[in-house]
Residue, then its C-alpha position, 0 to 999 in steps of 0.5 A: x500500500x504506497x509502496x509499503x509492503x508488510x511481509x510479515x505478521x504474527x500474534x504470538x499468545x501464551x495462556x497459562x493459568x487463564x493470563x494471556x501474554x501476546x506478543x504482535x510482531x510485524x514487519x514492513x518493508x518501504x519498497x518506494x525510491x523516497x522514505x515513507x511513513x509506515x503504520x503499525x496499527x493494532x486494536x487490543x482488549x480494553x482489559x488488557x495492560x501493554x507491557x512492552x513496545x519496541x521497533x527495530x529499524x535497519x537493526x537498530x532497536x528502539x524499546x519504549x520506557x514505561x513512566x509516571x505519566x507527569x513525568x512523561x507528558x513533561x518529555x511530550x511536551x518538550x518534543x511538541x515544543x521543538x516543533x516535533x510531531x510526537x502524538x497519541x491517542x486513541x480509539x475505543x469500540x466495545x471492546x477494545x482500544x487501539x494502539x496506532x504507532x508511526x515512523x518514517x523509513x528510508x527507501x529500501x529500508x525495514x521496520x519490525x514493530x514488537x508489541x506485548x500486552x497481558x490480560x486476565x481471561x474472564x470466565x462467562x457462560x461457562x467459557x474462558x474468552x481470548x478476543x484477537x482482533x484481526x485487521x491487517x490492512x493489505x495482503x500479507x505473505x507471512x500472516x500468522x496467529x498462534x496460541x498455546x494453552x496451559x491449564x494445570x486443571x485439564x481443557x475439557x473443552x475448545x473453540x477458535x470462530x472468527x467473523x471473516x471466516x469463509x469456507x475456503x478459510x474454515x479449514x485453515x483454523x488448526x485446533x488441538x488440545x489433550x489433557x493440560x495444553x491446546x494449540x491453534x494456528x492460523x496461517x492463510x496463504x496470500x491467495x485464502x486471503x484473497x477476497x477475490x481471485x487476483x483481488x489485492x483486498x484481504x478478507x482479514x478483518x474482524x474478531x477471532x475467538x478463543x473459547x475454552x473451558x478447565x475440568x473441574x473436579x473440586x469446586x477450585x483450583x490453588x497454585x503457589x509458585x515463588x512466594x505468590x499464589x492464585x486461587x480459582x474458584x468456580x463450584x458446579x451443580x449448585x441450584x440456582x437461586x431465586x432471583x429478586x429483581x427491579x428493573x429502574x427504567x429511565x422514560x425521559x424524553x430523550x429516550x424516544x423513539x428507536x431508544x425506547x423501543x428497544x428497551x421493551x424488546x429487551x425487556x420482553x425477551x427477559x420476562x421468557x427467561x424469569x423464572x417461577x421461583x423468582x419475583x420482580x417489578x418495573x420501575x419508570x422515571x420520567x419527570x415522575x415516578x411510576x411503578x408496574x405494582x407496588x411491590x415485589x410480584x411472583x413470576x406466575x404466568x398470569x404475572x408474566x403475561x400481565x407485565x409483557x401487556x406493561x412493558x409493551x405500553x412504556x412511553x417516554x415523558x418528561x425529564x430525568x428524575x433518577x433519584x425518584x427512580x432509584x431510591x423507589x427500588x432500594x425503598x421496594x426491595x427493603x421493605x420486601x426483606x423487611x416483612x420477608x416478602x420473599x425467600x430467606x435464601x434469594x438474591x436480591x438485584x437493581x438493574x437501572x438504565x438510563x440514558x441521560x442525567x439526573x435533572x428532576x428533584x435530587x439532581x446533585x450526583x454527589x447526594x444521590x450517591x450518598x442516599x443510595x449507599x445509605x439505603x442500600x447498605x451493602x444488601x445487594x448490587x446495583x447495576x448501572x447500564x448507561x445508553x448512550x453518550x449523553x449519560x454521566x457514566x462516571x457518576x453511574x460507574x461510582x454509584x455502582x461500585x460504590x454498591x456491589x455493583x458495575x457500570x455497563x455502557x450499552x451502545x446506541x447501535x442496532x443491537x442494544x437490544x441484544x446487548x441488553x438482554x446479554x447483561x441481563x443473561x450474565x447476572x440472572x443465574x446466581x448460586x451463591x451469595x455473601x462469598x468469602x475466601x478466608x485466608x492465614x491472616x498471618x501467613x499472607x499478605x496483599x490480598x486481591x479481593x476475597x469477599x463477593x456478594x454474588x456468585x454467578x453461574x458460568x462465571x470464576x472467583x479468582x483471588x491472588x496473593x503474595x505470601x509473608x515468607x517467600x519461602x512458604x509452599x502450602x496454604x489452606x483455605x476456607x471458603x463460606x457463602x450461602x447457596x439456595x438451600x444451605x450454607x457452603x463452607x469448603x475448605x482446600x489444601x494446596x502446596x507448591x510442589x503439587x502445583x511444580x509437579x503440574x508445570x513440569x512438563x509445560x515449556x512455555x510459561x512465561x516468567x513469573x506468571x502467577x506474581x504478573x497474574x497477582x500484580x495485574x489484579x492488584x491494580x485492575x482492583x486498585x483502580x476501580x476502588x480509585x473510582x470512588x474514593x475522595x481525598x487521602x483514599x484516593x491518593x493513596x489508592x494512586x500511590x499504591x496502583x502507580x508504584x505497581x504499574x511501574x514496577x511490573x511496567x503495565x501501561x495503565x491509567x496513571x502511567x505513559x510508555x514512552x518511545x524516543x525513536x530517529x527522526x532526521x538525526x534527532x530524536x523524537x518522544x511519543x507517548x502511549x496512553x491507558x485512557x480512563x474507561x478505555x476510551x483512548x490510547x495511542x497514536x504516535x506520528x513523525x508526520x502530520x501529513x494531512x489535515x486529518x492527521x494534524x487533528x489527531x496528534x494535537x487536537x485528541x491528545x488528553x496531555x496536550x493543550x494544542x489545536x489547529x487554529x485558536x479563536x482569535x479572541x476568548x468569548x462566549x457568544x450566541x449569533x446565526x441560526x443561533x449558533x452558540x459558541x464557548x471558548x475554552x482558553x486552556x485549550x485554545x479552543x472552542x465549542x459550538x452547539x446550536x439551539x433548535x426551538x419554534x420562532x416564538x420561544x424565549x430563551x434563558x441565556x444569562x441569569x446571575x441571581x447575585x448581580x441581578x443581571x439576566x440576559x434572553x431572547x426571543x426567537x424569530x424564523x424565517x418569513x416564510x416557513x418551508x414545510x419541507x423542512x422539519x426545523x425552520x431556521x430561527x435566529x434572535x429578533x429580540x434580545x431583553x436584558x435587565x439588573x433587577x438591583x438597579x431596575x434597569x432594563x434594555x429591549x433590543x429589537x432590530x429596529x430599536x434600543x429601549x432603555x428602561x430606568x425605573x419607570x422612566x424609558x428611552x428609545x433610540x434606533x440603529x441609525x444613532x451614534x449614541x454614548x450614553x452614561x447613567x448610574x450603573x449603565x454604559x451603553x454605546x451604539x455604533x450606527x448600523x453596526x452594534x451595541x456595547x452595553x455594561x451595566x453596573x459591576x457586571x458583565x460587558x456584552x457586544x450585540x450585533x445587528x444583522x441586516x439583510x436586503x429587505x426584499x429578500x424573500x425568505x430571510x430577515x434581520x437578526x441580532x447577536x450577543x457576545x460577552x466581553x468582561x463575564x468575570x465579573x458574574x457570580x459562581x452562580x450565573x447559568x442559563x444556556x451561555x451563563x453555565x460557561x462562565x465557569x471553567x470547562x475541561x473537555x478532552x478529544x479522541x478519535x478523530x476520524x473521517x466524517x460524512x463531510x471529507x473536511x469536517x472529521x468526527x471525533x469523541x469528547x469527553x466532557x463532564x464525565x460524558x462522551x460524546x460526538x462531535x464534528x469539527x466545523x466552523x462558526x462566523x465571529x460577527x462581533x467586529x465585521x458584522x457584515x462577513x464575520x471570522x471564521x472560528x474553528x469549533x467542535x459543535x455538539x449535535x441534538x441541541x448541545x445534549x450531553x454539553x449542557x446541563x440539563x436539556x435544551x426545553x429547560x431554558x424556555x421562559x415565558x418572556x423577556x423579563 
């Protein structure tokens, strides 16, 4: 591809004990007569640690260094600031990141790229999951994935399916396994890759999976090797035990339409898989709170068949009273306990989902999560399913970790049905409850987590931990829980020459595999505890979970890899990144080469403050068809959304209940609507702004300027030069051209007025507002422009090509959101009212949602004053 070739490809992965070390390594070769730049691009598991990265070119490696992530933005920033082009960032899809890497090569010259990460394969539905993404790009002579399995335990069971897989290829997949080890291979020749006879396009593209599952003849599994040991817990045949359950259901207005809809497919799937022993209930909250029943009902058939007629009748309305919602579970399910309403030996669960933020009675993250903890009192988990990217995911991840539960993103594809129904599918089966592995207090020290308030079927305990004297070989342990018709308690004995003696036929164990198993859950744990914490908690939560990722050189959240490679005979720093929520690493470019690229290094770097091109002053304004523009200076950025409301509606732009100062406007339409378009274009004819301390109000339309002191009014028009100085009033009006405007001690505001040619047929004038000097509000200004007189931190991520070729799409997260966004302009009128400056902005679709607090509707007030 542009004379690049890759020669050679291969994933190398080693399992052993359920942890994965994969190694990608790929070599290139520039086959041009100029040098070129040469991409290594992979897509890794969102649960997986880089360990390691190095490229080797014309014999020479370059390894990358794993460092405080401070200290490695500091190196960043040096490269940037020599004008060197060293960059990240990222990429998420469900489940995985991507990690991009880039040099330029000489002609006739090669580059091996060598990347190794490690992850903890998850047990679900009874199966291990290894998930390899395949993506080459080209044809590539040499292609190969190859794993090799070591279970102490025994393999009863493995799978290896890929979705590019076509009868021709199906036979390629090699697959063999006995007793303790597995093997598969993968190695199309160039023709099976071949969409086509003579094609030069690949069919490999999209996921292979790795399927696999252990004998178990006890309930579990201990191995201790080197002072370290891991215990794997995952007892069969237990009954199930019965289910209480309240599904909390957001119905707001923004869950309309395909949203809502699926939510009823799922749930209507979900009431197939209830059981008769269980007992369930639907809560919905809109701006109010609604319940199927007011308790806790039985899953007869006659129940089941009444609650399909329910759920079949949701419609949404209203806002987002979350904490009405929630609370009215946690309120349902106590009393349930309280009057033993259900069995003794049940487990009880919330499942809420919801796709916005909590903007209807209690609407402080920080109170509700407060009150739910309070309520729920460790009794059960709670888990939270965000739809969409409007949500505020990290408030819904710390409330359920805060409760025993977790955070599920559910995306707004074709499928969230399904992906709902597949949650529902992982908890529905418990059979234990309140687990606790108990080990020698005084013979173990830096235990992972060892108390679970659920066990479910299908899935695995795992629990690591270093011992106090390294020297120790046995341990035992006792395990308690309750299971649905008696108490467990098991104990199990283990020592390390039994494990020895399991691995001694077993030659390709990498390392100290059970001390980087222990590490790894240490600080997989550590940073989700992080998620909750505040204050000296947290900092020490960091300090532990940093000093670990350097240790054992993981690139996690709190840490950067750092690649110093050739460029020109001078070197050159990038940075790889672990992204919060897994939603951004890498991307590291010694050449910006194109526009779209320029974006990505600068603009979706989360360290970096640098963008394309800066407003050329810092303001908040509103002006157009009403385009909203807010500058972030610490950014040297913007953000831009527009406002699609009916000509007629007046809207809450600045409100400061300290200075007294308020700021709306009405909107006007075009002259004549199109009916052939859903939103008519509507800008402000009419802008209303008043200090209530000093009774002062100013009317502005775009024939005239009223000013109204007390009971005393003055008019003037656009054809006057006027200066006008009162107690607490500036007013000054450029003739035919704007308004500058200060009213007491506060903000400064610039309105323009736009003209048009009065015959035009369909459009008229119009005005716009832009503030000057809004430091001199108070903290508690809000309204649709006023709330971004606070400081705002928003960072972007992966940039990508957009419907429009110059306007590239891209993700932002701000105010614990993700969101998508466009990269466009706006037109700055404020000193050139007749062409305006083009300002560069990321603008936030469906009327600033996600962006702004609240929705757009909330802002609607019944006139200017």
């Amino acid at each position: 591809v542009n004379g690049i070739e890759i020669y050679s490809m291969k994933i190398d992965s080693k399992v052993t004990s359920r942890f994965a070390h994969n190694v990608i390594t790929s070599r290139a070769v520039n086959r041009g007569n100029v040098h070129k730049e040469v991409f290594f691009d992979v897509e890794l598991p969102k649960t997986a640690f880089i360990t390691n990265f190095s490229m080797t070119i014309d014999g020479v490696t370059y390894p990358g260094t794993i460092k405080e992530k401070e200290a490695a933005k500091q190196q960043y920033e040096k490269a940037v600031s020599k004008g060197h082009t060293a960059g990240l960032v990222k990429a998420s899809g469900r489940k995985t990141e991507k990690f991009t890497v880039s040099v330029n090569i000489a002609a006739a010259s090669k580059v091996t790229f060598e990347l190794t990460y490690e992850e903890l394969l998850k047990r679900q539905f009874g199966k291990y999951e290894m998930f390899i993404k395949v993506k080459p790009k080209q044809l590539v002579k040499d292609f190969e994935i190859e794993v090799n399995i070591f279970e102490p335990q025994g393999i009863t069971e493995l799978e290896a399916e890929a979705t590019f897989i076509t009868n021709d290829l199906q036979n390629v997949i090699k697959k063999t396994f006995s007793d303790k080890k597995g093997h598969i291979s993968f190695k199309p020749t160039l023709d099976q890759q071949r969409t086509c006879a003579n094609c030069s396009q690949s069919v490999l593209d999209g996921d292979f999976t790795i399927k696999y599952d252990v004998k178990r003849t006890t309930p579990d599994n201990l191995q201790i090797v080197n002072g370290y040991f891991v215990h794997f817990f995952a007892p069969t045949n237990l009954p199930k035990l019965p289910k209480n359950i309240i599904f909390v259901i957001d119905i707001s207005g923004s869950m309309s339409g395909r949203e809502i809809e699926q939510t009823r497919e799922a749930l209507l799937k979900i009431l197939d898989d209830i059981k008769e022993d269980d007992f369930f209930n639907f809560i919905l909250f809109g701006s109010q709170v609604h319940t199927w029943k007011e308790t806790l009902i039985k899953a007869t058939p006659e129940n089941l068949d009444e609650a399909r007629k329910f759920v079949r009748g949701i419609y949404t309305e209203g806002m987002t009273n979350l904490h009405g919602g929630i609370m009215r579970g946690i309120d349902m399910l106590n009393v349930a306990h309280e009057r033993n309403a259900v069995p003794k030996r049940s487990a009880s669960i919330i499942i809420m989902l919801t796709d916005g933020q909590p903007n209807v009675g209690v609407s402080n993250t920080q109170d509700i999560q407060t009150h739910v903890k309070k309520a729920i009192e460790g009794r059960y988990p709670l888990y939270n399913l965000g739809f969409g990217y409007g949500v505020d995911y990290g408030f819904l991840e710390k409330l359920a970790l805060e409760n025993k539960g977790l955070a599920r993103r559910i995306y707004p594809d074709s499928d969230a049905a399904l992906q709902l129904q597949g949650f529902y599918d992982e908890v529905s089966k418990p059979i234990l409850m309140d687990v606790e592995l108990n080990y020698p207090e005084n013979e173990i020290s830096h235990l992972t987590k060892n108390t679970f308030k659920h066990l479910y079927d299908g899935s695995e305990i795992v629990v690591a931990g270093r011992f106090i004297d390294s020297n120790q070989n046995s341990l035992t342990v006792d395990v308690i829980g309750e299971g649905a018709n008696d108490a467990l308690s098991y104990t199990t004995q283990q020592d390390a020459e039994q494990t020895a003696k399991a691995f001694q036929e077993q030659q390709y164990i990498f390392g100290e595999y059970i001390e980087r198993l222990w590490a790894y859950l240490t600080i997989e744990q550590l940073l989700d505890k992080r998620i909750a914490a505040t204050g000296e908690e947290k900092e020490n939560l960091t300090a532990e979970a940093l000093d670990l990722s350097l240790k054992y050189k993981f690139v996690t959240p709190l840490t950067s890899m750092v690649v110093t490679k050739p460029e020109d005979s001078d070197n050159q720093d990038g940075i790889a990144d672990k992204p919060i929520e897994g939603i951004a690493i890498i991307t590291i470019s010694s050449d910006l080469g194109t526009f779209l690229t320029l974006f990505s290094l600068l603009s979706a770097a989360p360290q970096v403050s640098y963008l394309l091109a800066a407003p050329p002053t810092w303001y908040t304004s509103v002006d157009g068809d009403p385009h909203f523009i807010i500058s972030v200076p610490q950014k040297k950025d913007a953000i831009c959304f527009n406002i699609n409301e009916k000509p007629g509606a007046v809207l809450n732009l600045i409100n400061d209940p300290v200075t007294g100062i308020t700021v709306n406007g009405e909107l006007i339409g075009d002259k004549t609507a199109n009916n052939d378009v859903k939103i008519q274009n509507t800008y402000f004819g009419k802008l209303g702004i008043a200090n209530k301390h000093l009774d002062l109000k100013l009317t502005v339309t775009t024939e005239k300027i009223t000013v109204q002191n007390g009971n005393e009014k003055t008019g003037f028009t656009w054809l006057d030069s006027v200066t006008l100085q009162e107690e607490g009033l500036t007013l000054i009006i450029n003739r035919k051209k704007n308004v500058v405007l200060k009213m007491g001690s506060g903000a400064s505001f610039v309105i323009v007025l736009h003209q048009v040619w009065k015959k035009h047929p369909l459009h008229q004038d119009f005005l716009g507002l832009y503030t000057l000097e809004r430091d001199q509000l108070s903290e508690q200004t809000h309204g649709l422009l006023g709330q971004f007189f606070h400081p705002i931190d928003f960072t972007i991520l992966e940039v990508h090509r957009g419907s429009d070729p110059k306007k590239p799409d891209a993700t932002m997260i701000v105010k614990n959101k993700e969101l998508t966004v466009t990269r466009g302009w706006q037109k700055d009128f404020k000193t050139d009212p007749e062409h305006g400056v083009d300002i560069p902005c990321w603008f936030v679709h469906n009327n600033g949602a996600g962006l702004i607090d609240g929705v757009h509707t909330d802002y609607i007030v019944s006139s200017l004053f």
